[in-house]
PAGUFI-979015 format. One record per residue (C-alpha): z negated, x negated, y negated; residue in three letters; residue number from 0. Coordinates in steps of 0.02 Angstrom, whole numbers, padded with zeros to 5 digits. Layout:
REM residues N
<node><w>Z</w><u>X</u><v>Y</v><r>Ala</r><k>NUM</k></node>
...
//
This chain:
REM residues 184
<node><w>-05572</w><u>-04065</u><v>-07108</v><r>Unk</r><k>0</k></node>
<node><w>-05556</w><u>-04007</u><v>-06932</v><r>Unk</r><k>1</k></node>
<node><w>-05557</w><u>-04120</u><v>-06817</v><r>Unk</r><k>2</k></node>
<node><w>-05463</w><u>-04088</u><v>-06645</v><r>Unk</r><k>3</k></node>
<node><w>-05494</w><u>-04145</u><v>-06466</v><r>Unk</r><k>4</k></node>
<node><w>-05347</w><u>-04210</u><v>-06374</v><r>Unk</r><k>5</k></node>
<node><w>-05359</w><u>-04146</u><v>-06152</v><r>Unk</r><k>6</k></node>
<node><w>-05284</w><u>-04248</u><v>-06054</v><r>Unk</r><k>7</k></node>
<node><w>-05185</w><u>-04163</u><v>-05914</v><r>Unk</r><k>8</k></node>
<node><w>-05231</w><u>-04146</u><v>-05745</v><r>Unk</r><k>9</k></node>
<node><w>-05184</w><u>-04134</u><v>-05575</v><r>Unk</r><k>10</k></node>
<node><w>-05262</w><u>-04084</u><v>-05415</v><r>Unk</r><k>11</k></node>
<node><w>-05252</w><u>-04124</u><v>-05243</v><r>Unk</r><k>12</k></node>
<node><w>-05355</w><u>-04112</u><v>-05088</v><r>Unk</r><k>13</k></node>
<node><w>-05433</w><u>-04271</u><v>-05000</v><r>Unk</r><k>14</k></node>
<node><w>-05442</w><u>-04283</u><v>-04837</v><r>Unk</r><k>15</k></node>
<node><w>-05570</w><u>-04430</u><v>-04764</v><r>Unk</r><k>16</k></node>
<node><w>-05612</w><u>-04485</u><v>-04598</v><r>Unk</r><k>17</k></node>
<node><w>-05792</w><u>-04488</u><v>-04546</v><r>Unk</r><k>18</k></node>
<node><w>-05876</w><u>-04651</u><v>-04527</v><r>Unk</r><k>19</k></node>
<node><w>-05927</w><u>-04694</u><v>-04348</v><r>Unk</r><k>20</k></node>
<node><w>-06130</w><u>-04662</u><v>-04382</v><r>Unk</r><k>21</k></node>
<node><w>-06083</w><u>-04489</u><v>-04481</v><r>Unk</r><k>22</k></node>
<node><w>-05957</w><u>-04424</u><v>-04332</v><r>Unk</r><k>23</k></node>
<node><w>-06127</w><u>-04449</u><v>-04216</v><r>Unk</r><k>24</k></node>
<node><w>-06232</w><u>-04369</u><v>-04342</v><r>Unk</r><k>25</k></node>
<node><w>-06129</w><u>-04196</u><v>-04358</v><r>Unk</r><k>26</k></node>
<node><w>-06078</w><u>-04103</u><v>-04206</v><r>Unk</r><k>27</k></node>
<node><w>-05884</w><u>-04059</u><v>-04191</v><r>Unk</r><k>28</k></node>
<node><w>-05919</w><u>-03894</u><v>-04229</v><r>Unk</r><k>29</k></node>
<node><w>-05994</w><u>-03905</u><v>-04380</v><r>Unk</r><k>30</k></node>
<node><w>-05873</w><u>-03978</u><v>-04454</v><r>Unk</r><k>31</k></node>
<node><w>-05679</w><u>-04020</u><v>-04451</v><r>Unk</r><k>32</k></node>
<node><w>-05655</w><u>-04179</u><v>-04373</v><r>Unk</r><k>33</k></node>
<node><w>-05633</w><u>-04267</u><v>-04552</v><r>Unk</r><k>34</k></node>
<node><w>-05691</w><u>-04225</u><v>-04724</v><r>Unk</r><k>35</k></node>
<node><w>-05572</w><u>-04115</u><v>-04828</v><r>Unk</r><k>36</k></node>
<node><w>-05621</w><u>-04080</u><v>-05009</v><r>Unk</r><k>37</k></node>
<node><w>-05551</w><u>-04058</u><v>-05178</v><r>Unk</r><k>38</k></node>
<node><w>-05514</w><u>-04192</u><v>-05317</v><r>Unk</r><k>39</k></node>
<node><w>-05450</w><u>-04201</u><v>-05480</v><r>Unk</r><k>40</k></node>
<node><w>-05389</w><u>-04328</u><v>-05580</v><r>Unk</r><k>41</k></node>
<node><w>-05287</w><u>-04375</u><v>-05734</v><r>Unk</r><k>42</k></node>
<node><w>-05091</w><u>-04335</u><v>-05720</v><r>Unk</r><k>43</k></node>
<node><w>-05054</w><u>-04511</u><v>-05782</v><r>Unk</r><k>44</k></node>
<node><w>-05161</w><u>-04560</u><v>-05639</v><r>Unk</r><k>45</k></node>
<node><w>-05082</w><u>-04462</u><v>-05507</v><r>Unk</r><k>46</k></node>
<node><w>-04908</w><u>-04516</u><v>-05567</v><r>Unk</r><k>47</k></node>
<node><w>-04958</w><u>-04691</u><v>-05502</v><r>Unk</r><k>48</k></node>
<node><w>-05005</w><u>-04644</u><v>-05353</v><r>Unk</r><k>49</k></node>
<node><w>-04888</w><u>-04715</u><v>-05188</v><r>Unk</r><k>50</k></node>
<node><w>-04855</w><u>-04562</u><v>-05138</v><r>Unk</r><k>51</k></node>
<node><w>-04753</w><u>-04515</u><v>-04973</v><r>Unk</r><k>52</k></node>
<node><w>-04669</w><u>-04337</u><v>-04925</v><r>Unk</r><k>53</k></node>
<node><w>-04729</w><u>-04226</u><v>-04750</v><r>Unk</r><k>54</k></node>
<node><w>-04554</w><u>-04182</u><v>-04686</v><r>Unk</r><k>55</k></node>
<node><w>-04642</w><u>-04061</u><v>-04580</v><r>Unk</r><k>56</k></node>
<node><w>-04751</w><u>-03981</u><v>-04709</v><r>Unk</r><k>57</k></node>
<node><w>-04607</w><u>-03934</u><v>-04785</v><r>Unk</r><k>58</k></node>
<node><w>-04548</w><u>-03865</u><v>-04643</v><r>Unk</r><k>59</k></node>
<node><w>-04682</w><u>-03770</u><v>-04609</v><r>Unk</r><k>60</k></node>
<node><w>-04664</w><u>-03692</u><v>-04784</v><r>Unk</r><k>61</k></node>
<node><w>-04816</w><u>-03787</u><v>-04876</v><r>Unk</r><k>62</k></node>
<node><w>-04714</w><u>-03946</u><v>-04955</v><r>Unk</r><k>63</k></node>
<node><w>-04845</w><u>-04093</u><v>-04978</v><r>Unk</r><k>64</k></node>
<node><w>-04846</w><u>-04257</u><v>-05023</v><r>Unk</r><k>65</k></node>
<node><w>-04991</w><u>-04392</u><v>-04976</v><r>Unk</r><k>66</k></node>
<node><w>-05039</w><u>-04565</u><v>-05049</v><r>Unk</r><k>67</k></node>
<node><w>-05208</w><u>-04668</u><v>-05003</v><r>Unk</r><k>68</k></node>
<node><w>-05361</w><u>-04617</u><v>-05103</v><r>Unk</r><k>69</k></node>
<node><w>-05495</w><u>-04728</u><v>-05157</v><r>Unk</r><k>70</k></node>
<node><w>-05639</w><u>-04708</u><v>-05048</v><r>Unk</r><k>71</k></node>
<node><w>-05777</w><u>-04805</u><v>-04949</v><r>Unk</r><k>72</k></node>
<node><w>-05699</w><u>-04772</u><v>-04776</v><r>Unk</r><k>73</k></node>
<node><w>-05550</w><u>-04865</u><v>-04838</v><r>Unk</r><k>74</k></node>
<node><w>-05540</w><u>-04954</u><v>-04672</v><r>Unk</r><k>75</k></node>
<node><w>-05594</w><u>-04805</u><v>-04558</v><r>Unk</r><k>76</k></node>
<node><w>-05433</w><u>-04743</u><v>-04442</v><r>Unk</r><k>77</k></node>
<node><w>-05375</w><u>-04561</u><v>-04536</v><r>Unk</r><k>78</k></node>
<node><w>-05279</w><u>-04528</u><v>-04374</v><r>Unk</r><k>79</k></node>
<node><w>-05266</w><u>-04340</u><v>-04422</v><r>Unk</r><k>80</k></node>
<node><w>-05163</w><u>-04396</u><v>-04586</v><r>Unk</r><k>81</k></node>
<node><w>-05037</w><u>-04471</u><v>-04465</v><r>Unk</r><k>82</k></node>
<node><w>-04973</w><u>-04300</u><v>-04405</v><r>Unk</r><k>83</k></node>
<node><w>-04910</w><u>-04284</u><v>-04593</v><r>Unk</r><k>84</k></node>
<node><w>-04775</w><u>-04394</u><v>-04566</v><r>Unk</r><k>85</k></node>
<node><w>-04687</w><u>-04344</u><v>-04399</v><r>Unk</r><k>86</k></node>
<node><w>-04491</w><u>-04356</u><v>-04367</v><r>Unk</r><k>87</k></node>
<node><w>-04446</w><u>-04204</u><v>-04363</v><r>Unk</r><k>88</k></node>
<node><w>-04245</w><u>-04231</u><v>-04341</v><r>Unk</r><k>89</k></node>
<node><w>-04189</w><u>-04187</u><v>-04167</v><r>Unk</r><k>90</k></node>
<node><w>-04073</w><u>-04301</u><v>-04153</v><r>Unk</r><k>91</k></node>
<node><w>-04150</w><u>-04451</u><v>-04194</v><r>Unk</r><k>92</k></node>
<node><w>-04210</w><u>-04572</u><v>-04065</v><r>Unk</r><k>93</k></node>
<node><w>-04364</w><u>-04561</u><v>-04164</v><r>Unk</r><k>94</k></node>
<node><w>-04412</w><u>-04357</u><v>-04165</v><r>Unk</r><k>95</k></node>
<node><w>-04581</w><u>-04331</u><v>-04137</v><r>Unk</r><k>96</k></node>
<node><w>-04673</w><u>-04508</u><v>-04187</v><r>Unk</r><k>97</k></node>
<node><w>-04748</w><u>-04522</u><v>-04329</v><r>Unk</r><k>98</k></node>
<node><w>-04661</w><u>-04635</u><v>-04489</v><r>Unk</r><k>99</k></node>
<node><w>-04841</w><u>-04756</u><v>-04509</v><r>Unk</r><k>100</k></node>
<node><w>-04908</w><u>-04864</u><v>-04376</v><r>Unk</r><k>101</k></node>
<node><w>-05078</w><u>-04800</u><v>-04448</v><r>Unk</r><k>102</k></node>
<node><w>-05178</w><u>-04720</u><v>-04595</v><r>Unk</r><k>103</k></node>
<node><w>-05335</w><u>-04797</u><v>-04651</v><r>Unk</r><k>104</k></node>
<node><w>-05443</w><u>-04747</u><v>-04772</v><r>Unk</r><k>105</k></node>
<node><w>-05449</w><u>-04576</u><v>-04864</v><r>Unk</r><k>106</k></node>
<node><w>-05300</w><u>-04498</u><v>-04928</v><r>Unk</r><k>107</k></node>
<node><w>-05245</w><u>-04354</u><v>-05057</v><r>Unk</r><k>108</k></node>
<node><w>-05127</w><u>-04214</u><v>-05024</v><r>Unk</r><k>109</k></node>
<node><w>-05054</w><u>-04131</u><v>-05182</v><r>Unk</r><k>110</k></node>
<node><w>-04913</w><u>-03984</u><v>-05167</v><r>Unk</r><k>111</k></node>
<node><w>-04734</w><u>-04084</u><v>-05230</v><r>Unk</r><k>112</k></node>
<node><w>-04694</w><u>-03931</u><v>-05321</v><r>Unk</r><k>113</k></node>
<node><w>-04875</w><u>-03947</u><v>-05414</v><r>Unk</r><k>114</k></node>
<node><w>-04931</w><u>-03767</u><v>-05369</v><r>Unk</r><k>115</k></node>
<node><w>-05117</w><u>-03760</u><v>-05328</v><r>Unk</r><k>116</k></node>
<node><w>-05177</w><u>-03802</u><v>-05142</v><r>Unk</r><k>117</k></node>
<node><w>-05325</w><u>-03764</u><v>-05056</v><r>Unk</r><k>118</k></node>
<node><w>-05421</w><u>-03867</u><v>-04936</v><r>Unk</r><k>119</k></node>
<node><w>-05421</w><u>-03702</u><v>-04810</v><r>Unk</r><k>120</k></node>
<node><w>-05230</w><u>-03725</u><v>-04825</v><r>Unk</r><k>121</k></node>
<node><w>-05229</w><u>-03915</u><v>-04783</v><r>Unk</r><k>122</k></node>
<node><w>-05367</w><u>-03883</u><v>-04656</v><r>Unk</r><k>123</k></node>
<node><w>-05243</w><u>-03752</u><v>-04568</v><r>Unk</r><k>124</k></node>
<node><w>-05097</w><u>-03861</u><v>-04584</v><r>Unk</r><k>125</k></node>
<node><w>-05180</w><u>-04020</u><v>-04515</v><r>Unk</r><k>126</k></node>
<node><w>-05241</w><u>-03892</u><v>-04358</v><r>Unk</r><k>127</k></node>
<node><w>-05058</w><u>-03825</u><v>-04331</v><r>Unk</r><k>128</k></node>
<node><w>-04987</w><u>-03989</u><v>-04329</v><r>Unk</r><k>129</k></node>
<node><w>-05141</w><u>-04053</u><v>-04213</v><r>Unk</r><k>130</k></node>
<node><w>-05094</w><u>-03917</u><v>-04091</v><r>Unk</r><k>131</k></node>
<node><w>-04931</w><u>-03961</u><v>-04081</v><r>Unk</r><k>132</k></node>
<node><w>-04952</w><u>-04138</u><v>-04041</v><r>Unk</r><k>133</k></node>
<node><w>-04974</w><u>-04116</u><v>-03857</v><r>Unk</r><k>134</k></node>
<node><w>-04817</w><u>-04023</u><v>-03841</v><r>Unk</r><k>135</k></node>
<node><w>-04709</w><u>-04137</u><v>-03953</v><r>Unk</r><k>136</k></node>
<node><w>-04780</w><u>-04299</u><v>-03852</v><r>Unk</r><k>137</k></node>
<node><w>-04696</w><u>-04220</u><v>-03702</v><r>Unk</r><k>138</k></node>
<node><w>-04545</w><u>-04183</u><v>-03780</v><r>Unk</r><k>139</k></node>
<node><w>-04528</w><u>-04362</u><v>-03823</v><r>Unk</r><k>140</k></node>
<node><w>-04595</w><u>-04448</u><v>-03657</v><r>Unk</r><k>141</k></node>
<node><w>-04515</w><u>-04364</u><v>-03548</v><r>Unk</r><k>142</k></node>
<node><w>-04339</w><u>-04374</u><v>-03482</v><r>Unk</r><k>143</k></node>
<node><w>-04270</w><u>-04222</u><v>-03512</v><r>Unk</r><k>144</k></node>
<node><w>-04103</w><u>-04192</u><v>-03460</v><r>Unk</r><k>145</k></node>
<node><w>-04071</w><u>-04110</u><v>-03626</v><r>Unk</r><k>146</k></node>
<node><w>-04206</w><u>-04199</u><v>-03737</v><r>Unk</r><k>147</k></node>
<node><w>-04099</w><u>-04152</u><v>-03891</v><r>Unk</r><k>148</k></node>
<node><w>-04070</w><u>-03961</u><v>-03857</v><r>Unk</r><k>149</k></node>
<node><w>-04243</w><u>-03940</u><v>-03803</v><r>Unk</r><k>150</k></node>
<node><w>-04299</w><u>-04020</u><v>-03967</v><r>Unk</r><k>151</k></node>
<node><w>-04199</w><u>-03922</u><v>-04071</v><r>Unk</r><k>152</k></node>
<node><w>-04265</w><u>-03764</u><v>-03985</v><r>Unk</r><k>153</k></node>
<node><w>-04458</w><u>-03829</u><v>-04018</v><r>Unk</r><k>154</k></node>
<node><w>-04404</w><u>-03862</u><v>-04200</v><r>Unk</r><k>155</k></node>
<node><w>-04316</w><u>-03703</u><v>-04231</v><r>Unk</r><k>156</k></node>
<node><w>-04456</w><u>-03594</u><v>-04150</v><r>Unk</r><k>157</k></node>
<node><w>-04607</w><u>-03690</u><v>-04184</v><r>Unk</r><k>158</k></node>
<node><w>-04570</w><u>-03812</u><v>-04350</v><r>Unk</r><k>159</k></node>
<node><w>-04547</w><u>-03638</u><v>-04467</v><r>Unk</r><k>160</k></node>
<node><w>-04639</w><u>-03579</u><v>-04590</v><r>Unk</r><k>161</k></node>
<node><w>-04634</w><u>-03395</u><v>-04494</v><r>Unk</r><k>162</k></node>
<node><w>-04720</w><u>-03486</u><v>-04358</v><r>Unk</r><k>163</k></node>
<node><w>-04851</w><u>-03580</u><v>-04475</v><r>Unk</r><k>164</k></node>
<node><w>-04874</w><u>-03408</u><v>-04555</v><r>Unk</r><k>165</k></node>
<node><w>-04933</w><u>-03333</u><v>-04364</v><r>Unk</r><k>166</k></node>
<node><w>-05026</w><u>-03465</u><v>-04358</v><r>Unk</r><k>167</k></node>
<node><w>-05136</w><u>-03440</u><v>-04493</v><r>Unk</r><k>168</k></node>
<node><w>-05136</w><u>-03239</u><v>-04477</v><r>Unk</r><k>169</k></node>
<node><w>-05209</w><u>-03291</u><v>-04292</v><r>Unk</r><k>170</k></node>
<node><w>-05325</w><u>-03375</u><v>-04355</v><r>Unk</r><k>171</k></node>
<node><w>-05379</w><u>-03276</u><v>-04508</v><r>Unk</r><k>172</k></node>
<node><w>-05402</w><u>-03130</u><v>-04370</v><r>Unk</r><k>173</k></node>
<node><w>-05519</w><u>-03234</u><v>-04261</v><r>Unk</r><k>174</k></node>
<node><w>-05611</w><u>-03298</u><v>-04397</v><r>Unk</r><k>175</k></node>
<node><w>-05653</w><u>-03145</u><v>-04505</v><r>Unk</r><k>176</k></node>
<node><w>-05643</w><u>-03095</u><v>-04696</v><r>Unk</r><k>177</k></node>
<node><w>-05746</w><u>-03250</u><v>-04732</v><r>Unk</r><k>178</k></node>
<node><w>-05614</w><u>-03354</u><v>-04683</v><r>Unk</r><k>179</k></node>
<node><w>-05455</w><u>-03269</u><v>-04748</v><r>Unk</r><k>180</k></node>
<node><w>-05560</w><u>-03265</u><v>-04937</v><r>Unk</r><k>181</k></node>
<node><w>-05556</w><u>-03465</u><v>-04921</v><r>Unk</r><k>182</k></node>
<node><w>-05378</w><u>-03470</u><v>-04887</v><r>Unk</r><k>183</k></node>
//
């Protein structure tokens, strides 16, 4: 009688962790990104209970995510570099430019809504993009613009595309070598 051995399914996502305090001292910046990004992989049922929350601008960017808090010992470490995940990105909302969460604590998991596989070089890269446009979006939103809306709509529409995420990465795929475009 054969006998036959049920898999469960699974899904996969990447985590992305703050560093504690003492760990952050440890490691210099440049060895590392400024969190911990790696891989996980858990039961579908598991996943499907997750809280999770959509990145308006990932999708934007082309790379549609979604994020919910992962178990983890740093649950009460700041993950300010999760935040960027959920910025406004309507124009013409009073809002455009902050971010949906007062805060992020604690790890959380990023998983592709359409379930396709994602790699942490891909969330690395997105997290980086969004990063560098943080300085420019802050401005946008502070200061009084005569035409805060048109100039907003001109960042999103040349910036907030997934042509422009695309550069990005090309950029930095150049700069970086082979080694890096492999781990893409």
């Amino acid at each position: 009688m054969a006998t036959s051995t049920k898999k469960s399914a699974t899904a996969q996502g990447i985590v992305i962790a703050p560093h504690t305090i003492a760990a952050a001292a440890e490691s210099p910046a440049s060895d590392d990104f400024c969190c911990k990004i790696g891989a996980a992989t858990a039961t579908s049922s598991f996943f499907d209970t997750l809280p999770w929350a959509t990145s308006e601008i990932s999708a934007l960017l082309g790379l549609p995510v979604k994020v919910a808090p992962w178990p983890s010992a740093q649950n009460r470490q700041p993950n300010n570099i999760a935040l960027g995940l959920f910025i406004h990105i309507n124009p013409e909302q009073d809002n455009f430019g902050k971010v949906r969460f007062r805060s992020v604590d604690g790890a959380v998991i990023v998983a592709r809504i359409d379930g396709k596989e994602l790699g942490e070089k891909e969330v690395e890269m997105l997290l980086t993009y969004i990063g560098e446009m943080s300085h420019e979006i802050t401005t946008l939103v502070s200061e009084d613009h005569g035409d805060r809306v048109g100039k907003a709509k001109e960042f999103v529409g040349s910036r907030w595309t997934a042509e422009a995420f695309g550069q990005f990465v090309e950029g930095r795929q150049t700069e970086q070598g082979s080694q890096f475009s492999e781990r893409l």
